[in-house]
C-alpha positions in Angstrom: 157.7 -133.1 114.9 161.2 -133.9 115.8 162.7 -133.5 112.4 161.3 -130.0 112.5 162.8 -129.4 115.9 166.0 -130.7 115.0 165.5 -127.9 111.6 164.8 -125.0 114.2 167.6 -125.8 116.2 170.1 -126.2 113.3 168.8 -123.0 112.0 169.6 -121.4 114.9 173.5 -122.6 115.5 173.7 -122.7 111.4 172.7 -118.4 111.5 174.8 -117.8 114.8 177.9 -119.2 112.9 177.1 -117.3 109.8 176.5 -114.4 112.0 179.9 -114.7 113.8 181.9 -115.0 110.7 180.2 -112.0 108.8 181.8 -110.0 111.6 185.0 -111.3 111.9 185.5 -111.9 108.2 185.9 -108.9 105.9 187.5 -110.7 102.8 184.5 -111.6 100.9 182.5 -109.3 99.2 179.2 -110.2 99.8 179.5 -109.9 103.7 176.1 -108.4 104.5 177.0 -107.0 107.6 179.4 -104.7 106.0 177.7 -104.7 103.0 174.9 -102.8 104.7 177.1 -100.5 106.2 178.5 -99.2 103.2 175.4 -98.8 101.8 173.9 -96.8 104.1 177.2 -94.5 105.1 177.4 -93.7 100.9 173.9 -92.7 100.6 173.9 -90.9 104.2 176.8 -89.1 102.8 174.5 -88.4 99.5 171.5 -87.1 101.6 174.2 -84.7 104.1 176.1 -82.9 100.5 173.0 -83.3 98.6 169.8 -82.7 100.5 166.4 -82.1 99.0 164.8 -80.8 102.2 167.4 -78.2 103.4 166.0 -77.5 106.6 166.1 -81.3 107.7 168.7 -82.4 110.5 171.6 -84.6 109.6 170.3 -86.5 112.6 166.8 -85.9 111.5 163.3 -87.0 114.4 163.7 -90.6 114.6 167.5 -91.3 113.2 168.5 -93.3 115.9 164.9 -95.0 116.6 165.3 -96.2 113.0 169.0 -96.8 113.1 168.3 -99.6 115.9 165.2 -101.0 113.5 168.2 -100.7 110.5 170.6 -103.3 112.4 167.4 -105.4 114.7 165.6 -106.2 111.6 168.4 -106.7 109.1 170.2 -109.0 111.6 168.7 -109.7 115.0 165.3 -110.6 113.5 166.9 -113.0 111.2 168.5 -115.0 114.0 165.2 -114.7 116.4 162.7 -115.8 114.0 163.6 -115.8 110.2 165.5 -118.5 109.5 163.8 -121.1 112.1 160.8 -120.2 110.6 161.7 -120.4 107.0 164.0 -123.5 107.0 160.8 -125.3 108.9 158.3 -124.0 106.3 160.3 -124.9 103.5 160.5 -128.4 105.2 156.7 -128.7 105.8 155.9 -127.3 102.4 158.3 -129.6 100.5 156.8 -132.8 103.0 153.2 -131.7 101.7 153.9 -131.7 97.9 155.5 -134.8 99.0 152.5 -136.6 99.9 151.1 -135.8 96.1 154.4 -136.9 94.3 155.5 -133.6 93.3 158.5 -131.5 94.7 159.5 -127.8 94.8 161.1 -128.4 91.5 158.1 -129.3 89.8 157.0 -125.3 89.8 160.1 -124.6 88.3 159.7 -122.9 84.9 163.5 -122.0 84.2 166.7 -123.7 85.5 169.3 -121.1 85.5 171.7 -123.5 85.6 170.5 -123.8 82.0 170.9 -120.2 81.4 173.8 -117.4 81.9 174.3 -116.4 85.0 173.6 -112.8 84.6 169.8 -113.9 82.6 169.1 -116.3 85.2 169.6 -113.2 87.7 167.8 -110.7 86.3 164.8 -113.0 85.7 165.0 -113.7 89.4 165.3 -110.3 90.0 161.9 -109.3 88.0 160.4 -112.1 89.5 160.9 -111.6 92.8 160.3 -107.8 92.7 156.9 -108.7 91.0 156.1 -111.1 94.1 157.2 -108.4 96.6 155.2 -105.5 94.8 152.1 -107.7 95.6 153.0 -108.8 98.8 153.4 -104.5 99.7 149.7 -104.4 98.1 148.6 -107.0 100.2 149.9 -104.9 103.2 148.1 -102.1 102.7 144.7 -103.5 101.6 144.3 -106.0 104.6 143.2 -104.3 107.7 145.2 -106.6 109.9 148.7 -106.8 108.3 147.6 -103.2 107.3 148.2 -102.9 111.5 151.9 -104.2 111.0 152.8 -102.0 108.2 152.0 -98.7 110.0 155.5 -99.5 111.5 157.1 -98.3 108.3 154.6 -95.8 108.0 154.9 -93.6 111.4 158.0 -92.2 109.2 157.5 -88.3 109.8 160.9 -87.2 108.3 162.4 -89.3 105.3 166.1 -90.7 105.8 168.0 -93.8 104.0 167.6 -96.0 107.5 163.6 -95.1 107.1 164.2 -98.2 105.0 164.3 -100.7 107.3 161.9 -99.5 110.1 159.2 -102.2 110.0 157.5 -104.7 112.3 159.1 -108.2 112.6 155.6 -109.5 110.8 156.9 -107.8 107.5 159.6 -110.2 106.3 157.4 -113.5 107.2 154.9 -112.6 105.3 157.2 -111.5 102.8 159.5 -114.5 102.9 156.4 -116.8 103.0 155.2 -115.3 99.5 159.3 -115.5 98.2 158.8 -119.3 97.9 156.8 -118.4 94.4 160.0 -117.1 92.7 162.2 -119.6 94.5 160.0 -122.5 93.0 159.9 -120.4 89.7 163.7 -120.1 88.7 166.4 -121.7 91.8 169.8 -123.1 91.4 171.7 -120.2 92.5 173.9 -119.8 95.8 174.3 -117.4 98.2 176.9 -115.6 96.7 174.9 -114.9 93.4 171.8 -113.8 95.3 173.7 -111.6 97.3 174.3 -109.3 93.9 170.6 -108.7 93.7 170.0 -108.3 97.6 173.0 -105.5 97.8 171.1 -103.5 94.8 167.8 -103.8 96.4 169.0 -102.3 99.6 170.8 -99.2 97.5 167.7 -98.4 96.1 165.8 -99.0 98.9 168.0 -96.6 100.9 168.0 -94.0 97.9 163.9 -94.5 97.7 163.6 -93.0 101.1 166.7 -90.6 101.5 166.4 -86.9 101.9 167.0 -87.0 97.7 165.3 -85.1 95.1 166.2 -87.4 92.3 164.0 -89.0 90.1 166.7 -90.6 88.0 164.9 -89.2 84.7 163.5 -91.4 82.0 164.7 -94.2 84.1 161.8 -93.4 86.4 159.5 -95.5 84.9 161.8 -98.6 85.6 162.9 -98.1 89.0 161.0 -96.7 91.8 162.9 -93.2 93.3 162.4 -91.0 96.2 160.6 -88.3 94.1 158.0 -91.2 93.7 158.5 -93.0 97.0 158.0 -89.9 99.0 154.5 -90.0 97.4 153.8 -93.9 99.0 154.4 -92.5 102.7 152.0 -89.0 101.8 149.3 -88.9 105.0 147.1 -87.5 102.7 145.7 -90.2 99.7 144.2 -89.5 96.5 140.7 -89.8 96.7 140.9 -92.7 94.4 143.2 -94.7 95.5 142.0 -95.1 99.3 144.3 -97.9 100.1 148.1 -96.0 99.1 150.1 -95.4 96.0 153.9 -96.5 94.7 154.0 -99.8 95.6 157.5 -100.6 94.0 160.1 -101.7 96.1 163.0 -101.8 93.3 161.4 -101.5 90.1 158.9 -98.8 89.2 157.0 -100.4 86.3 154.4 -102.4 88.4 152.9 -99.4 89.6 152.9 -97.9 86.2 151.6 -100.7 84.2 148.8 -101.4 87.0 147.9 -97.6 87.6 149.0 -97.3 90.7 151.5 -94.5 90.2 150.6 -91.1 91.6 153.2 -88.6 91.3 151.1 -85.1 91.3 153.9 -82.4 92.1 157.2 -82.4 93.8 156.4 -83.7 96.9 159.4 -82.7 98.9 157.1 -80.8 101.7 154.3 -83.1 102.2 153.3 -84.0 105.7 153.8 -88.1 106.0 152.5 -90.8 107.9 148.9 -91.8 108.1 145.5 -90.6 109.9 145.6 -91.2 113.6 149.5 -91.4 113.6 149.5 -88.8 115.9 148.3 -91.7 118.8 150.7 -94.3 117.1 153.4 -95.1 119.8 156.7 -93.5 119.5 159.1 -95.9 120.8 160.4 -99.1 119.7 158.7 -101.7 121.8 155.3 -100.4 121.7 155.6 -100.2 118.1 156.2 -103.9 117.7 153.4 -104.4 120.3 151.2 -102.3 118.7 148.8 -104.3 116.5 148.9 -106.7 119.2 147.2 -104.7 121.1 145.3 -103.4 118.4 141.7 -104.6 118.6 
């Protein structure tokens, strides 16, 4: 029990440091911090000379509400919870396959420091998409992480930082699940991760911005807000009871699994979910909500 005390509290001073010097430090290109803020000021900028919904605000219901979530859950979060949590299960879990003479390594299918950097990345990439587009799945079809994800779902108007309103639950069920493609392919450091993390959040943003692209033929690779608009719709097809447009990057899952449902344009649907009209409106009751939730 120590040693995973001692891992919690390293965690802890290891993120604060890390946390410090992506603020101060501007002269590295994968600083997250900044990273995210460029993101989200380019495809703000996208949505205000390019809107699809004319009649929506700049500042549209819930910009600021989901401007804090942007920042709490992209950074805060990670230094309250995240990383203790997932440098101690990665201890426990590499301790257990200890005890039967096996290691995370033995899952490990491809070593990309046998391979180019730029295959070893994009098989990552696919990999840990695939994982993530379950993991989404698994959100909506389980009544009680189904609870959680109504967070993300109380969206009533469709901006880039709509990306990053969900409950702290999200990301520890999701990081607990990440393992798979970690144990798949690994080898790579922070800096080459950090190529695939900064295109995931872009298209993220872009999936939920006030956008009416589609990207064209290229939808059927990568999921866009024509399509993702369609995920958040209150209203379901009566065949698909549990949601639509699962991809978080990449498109294809849904479309090889028949989960795509793209019907119309879908720039004037009504979004959210039946009985969101009793779902709290404020932060803290949000993140209390399933909690509370019997």
């Amino acid at each position: 029990m120590e040693k995973y005390i001692d891992i919690i509290k390293n965690a802890y001073s290891g993120y604060w440091n890390y946390l410090k010097h992506e603020l101060i430090s501007i002269n590295h290109w994968d600083n997250y911090f900044y990273g995210l803020i460029v993101i989200s000021l380019v495809v703000w900028l996208l949505e205000i000379f390019f809107p699809w919904r004319k009649d929506q605000a700049v500042f549209r219901k819930d910009f600021w509400l989901d401007t804090f979530y942007m920042f709490f859950n992209f950074f805060l979060l990670n230094l309250i919870v995240l990383i203790a949590l997932s440098n101690t299960a990665e201890a426990i879990f590499n301790d257990v396959l200890k005890t039967v003479g096996l290691s995370l390594s033995s899952f490990q299918l491809v070593d990309s420091n046998n391979l180019p950097t730029w295959l070893g990345l994009f098989i990552f990439f696919v990999v840990n998409d695939f994982v993530q587009w379950n993991t989404h799945r698994l959100l909506h079809r389980v009544p009680f992480l189904w609870n959680f994800h109504k967070v993300h779902h109380s969206v009533k108007e469709m901006g880039f930082a709509a990306h990053l309103r969900y409950h702290w639950m999200e990301p520890v069920v999701y990081n607990s699940l990440r393992y798979i493609p970690l144990a798949i392919i690994g080898g790579f450091n922070a800096q080459d991760v950090a190529i695939v993390h900064f295109f995931n959040i872009a298209i993220g943003h872009l999936n939920h911005a006030n956008l009416g692209w589609n990207y064209g033929i290229f939808k059927y690779i990568f999921n866009n807000p024509k399509m993702h608009i369609w995920h958040h719709a209150k209203e379901l097809p009566k065949h698909a009871k549990y949601g639509v447009n699962y991809g978080l990057t990449l498109s294809i899952w849904d479309y090889l699994f028949k989960t795509s449902h793209v019907p119309y344009d879908g720039r004037d649907i009504e979004l959210g979910f039946n009985g969101d009209e009793d779902f709290p409106k404020d932060f803290m009751n949000q993140e209390l909500y399933p909690l509370n939730k019997k």
